[in-house]
SETI-833414 format. One record per residue (C-alpha): residue in three letters; x, y, z. Coordinates in nm, 3 decimals. Layout:
BEGIN
     r        px        py        pz
   ALA         X         Y         Z
...
This chain:
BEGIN
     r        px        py        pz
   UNK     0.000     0.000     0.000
   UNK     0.113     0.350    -0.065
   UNK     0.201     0.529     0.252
   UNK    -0.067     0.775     0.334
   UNK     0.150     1.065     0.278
   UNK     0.113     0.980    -0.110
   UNK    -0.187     0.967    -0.120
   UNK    -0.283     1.376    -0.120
   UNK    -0.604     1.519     0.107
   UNK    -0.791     1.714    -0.181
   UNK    -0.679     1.564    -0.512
   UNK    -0.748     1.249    -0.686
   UNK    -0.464     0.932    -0.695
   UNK    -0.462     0.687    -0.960
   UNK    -0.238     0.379    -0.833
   UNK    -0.125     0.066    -1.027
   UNK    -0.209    -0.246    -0.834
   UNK    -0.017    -0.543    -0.838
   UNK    -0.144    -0.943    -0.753
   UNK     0.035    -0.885    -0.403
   UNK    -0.209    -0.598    -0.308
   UNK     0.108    -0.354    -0.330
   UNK     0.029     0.018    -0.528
   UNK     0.240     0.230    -0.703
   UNK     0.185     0.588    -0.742
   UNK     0.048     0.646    -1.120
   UNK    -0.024     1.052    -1.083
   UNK    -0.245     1.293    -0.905
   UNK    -0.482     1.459    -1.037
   UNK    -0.721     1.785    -0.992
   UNK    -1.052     1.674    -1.080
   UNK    -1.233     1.322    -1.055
   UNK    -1.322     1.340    -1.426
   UNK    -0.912     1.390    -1.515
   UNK    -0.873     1.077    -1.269
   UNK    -1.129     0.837    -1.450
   UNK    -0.957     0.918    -1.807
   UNK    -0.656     0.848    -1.693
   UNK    -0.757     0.505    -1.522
   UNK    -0.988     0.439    -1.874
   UNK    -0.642     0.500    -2.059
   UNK    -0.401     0.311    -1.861
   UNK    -0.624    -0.024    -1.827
   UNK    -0.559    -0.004    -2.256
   UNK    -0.206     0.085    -2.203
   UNK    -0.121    -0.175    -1.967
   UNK    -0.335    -0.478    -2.069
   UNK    -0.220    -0.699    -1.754
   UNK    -0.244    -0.405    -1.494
   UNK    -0.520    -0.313    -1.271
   UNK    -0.545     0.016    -1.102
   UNK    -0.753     0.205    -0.810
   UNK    -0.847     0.553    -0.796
   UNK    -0.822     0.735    -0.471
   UNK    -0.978     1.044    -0.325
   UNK    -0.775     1.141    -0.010
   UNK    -0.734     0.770     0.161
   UNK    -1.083     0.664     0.008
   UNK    -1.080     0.453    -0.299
   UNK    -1.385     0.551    -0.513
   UNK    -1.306     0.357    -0.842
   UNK    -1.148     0.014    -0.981
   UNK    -1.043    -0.040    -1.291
   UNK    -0.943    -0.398    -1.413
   UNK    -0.929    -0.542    -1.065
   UNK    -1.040    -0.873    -1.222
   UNK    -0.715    -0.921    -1.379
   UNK    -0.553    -1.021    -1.049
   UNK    -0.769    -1.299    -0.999
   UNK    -0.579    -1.625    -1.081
   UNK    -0.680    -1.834    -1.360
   UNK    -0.675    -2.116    -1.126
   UNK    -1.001    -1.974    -0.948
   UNK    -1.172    -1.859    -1.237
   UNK    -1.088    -2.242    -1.415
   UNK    -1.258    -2.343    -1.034
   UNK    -1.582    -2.116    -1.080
   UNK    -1.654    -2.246    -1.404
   UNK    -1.666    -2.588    -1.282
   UNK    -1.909    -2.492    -1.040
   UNK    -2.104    -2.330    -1.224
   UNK    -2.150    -2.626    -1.457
């Protein structure tokens, strides 16, 4: 996680997110609308990446969070839902 200094009190924070939960600072940004393009752009940059959007210590968006799920469980739900 990023420490909470990083993450600023008024702006917006998009973070990359890694399998292991860990974030890495992306950019800030002024508005929530600058924040979601962003986010909308990286997730086609970076095809394996998922990223969060923060708002102080609050995350208000995901983007692409289902790419961190193993294929292992996903190969599991399918068989269950057979």
């Amino acid at each position: 996680m990023l420490e909470s200094g990083q993450k600023n009190g008024g702006g917006h924070t998009l973070v990359r997110v890694d399998e292991s939960g860990n974030e890495e600072l992306v950019g800030t940004f002024a508005t929530f609308s600058e924040g979601w393009a962003e986010g909308q752009h990286m997730v086609h940059t970076e095809p394996e990446a998922a990223f969060s959007l923060y708002r102080g210590k609050r995350r208000i968006a995901r983007f692409c969070h289902h790419r961190l799920t193993s294929n292992d469980a996903t190969a599991l739900l399918d068989t269950l839902v057979l």
